[in-house]
N, C-alpha and C positions, 0 to 999 in steps of 0.2 A: 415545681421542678426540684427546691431543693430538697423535699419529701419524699420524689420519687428515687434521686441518688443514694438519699440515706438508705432506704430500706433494699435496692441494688445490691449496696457494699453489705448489708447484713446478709442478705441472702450468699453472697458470694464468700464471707465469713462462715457462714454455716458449713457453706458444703465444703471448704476445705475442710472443716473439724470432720464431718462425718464422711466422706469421701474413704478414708482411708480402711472403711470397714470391707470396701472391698475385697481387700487382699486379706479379712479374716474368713476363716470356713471352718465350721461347727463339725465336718463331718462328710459322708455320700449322701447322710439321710436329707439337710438341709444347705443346699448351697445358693451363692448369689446368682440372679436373673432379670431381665426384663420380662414385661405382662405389655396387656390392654387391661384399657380399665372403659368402662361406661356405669355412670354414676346419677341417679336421678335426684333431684334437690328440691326442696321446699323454700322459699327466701322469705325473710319479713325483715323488719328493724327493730330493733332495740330502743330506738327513739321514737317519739310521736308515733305512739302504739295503739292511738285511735284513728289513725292515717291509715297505718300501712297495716297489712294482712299476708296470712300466707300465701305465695303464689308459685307453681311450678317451673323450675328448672330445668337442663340437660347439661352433661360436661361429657366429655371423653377423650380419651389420649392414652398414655403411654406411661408405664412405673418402671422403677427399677428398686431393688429388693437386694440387701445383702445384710446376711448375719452377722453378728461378731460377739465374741464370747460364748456363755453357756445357755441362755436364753432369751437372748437378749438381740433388736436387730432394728435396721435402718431402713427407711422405703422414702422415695419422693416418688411425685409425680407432674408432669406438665398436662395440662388439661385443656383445652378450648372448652368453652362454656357457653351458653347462653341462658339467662337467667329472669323470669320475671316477678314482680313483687305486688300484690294486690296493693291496690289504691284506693280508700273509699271511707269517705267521713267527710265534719262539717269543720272547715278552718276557724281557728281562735281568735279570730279578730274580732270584735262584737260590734263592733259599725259598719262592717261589713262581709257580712258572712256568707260564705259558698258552701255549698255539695261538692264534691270531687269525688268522680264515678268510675275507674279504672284501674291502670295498671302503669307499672313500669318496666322498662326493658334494658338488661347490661348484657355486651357482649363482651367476651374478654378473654383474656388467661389464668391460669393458679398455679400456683407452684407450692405441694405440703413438703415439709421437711418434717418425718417423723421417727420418735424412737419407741420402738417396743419392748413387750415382754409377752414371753409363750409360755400359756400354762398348761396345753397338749401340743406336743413335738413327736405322731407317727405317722408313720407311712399313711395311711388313710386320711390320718385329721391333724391339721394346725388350725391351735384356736390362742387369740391372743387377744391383748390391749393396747391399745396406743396412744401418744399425744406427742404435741408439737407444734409450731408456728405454721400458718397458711397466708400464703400470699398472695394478691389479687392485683393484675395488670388489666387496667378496664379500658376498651377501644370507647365506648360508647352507651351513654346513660339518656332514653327518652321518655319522655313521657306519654301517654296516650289516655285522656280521659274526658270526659264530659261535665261541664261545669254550668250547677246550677243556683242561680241567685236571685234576686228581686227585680233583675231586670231580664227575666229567660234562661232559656239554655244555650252552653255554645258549645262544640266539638273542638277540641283542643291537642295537637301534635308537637312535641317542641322538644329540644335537649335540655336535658340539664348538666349543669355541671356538676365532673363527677374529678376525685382524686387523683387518676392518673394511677395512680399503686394505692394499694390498703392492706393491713396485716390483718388475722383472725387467729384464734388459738383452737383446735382440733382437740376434741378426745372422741375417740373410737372403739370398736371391738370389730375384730375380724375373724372368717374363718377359710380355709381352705381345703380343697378335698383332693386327695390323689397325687398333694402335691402342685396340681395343673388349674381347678376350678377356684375362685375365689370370690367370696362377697362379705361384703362388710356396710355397718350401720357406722354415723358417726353423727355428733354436735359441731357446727363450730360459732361462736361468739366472737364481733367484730371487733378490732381493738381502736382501729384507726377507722377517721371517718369514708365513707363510701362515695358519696356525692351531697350536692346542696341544693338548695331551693328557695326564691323568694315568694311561691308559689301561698304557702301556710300562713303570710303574714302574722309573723313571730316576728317582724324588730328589723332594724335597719342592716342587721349582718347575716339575713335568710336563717335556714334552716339546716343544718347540717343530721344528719342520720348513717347508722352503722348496720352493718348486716349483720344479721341472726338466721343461722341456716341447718336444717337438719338434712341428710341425705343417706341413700340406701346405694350402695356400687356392688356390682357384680362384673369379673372380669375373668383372664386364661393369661398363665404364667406360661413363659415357655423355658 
């Protein structure tokens, strides 16, 4: 709980700093707006990286976009998500050692708080870079996998526990076309842990692991 307050007030910190880019405008050619955004993701971990694997994603939701200064500019966005994480390898305990043949499941929220820069600003084309803090509000982390050992297999559903809120850091490239069309590539590495497990048998405090996520978004500014 008190992990999830902390990173609340930082989020709520942020956007008073960057908030006030609204009231900057560059121009007719680039003014602030809302979009959609629909974004596809790849998820793994960053830890126990013989466990986890890439596994397919969906987010979508809502941006808002405002310039300020000469090339320079601010974008968040709120997201719903649903995210899954391949599952598959043999756990470290050598007295007792499993298969684990599946996947994981987080549903949740994001919130990126980003700042850029534009290195084409025309009518036709904005193409830029970006980075910045991403935040993750996770309803729920399950697992779903098949466990194989010396005494059979068993089919396995269960939760794990998961953070509650987690930070990532984002770097990006975007482009947009007409003004209206938008799509953008980006990384982001987890900073705060995701969720735990004593699934891996690693030691009497489980297993904590971070997300590592690349993703492709295409969306329409209005």
């Amino acid at each position: 709980m008190k992990k999830s307050c902390s990173i609340f007030a930082l989020v709520a910190a942020l956007l008073l700093v960057a908030m006030p880019a609204k009231a900057a405008d560059t121009g007719d050619a680039d003014k602030a707006h809302f979009g959609v955004r629909l974004q596809f993701d790849m998820n793994t971990s960053t830890k126990y990286s013989h466990m986890f694997h890439f596994g397919p994603g969906v987010s979508a939701g809502i941006n808002y976009y405002a310039p300020f200064g000469k090339i320079t500019y601010f974008n968040t966005e709120l997201l719903f998500s649903y995210d899954t994480f391949g599952y598959e390898g043999d756990t470290e305990n050598k007295y007792n050692r499993r298969h684990l043949d599946g996947s994981l499941n987080m549903l949740g929220l994001r919130l990126p708080l980003q700042i850029g820069v534009k290195f084409i600003d025309k009518a036709k084309l904005r193409l830029s870079a970006y980075t910045g803090p991403a935040f993750y509000f996770n309803f729920s982390l399950k697992a779903d996998y098949t466990e194989t050992s010396s005494r059979g297999s068993e089919k396995v559903k269960k939760d794990y526990s998961n953070s509650g809120a987690e930070m990532g850091w984002t770097l990006g490239v975007a482009a947009d076309f007409s003004r209206r069309w938008h799509a953008h590539v980006q990384g982001t590495l987890g900073l705060t842990n995701m969720g735990m497990t004593d699934d891996l048998g690693t030691g009497r405090n489980g297993a904590n692991f971070k997300r590592a996520e690349i993703s492709v978004g295409v969306g329409y500014n209005f």
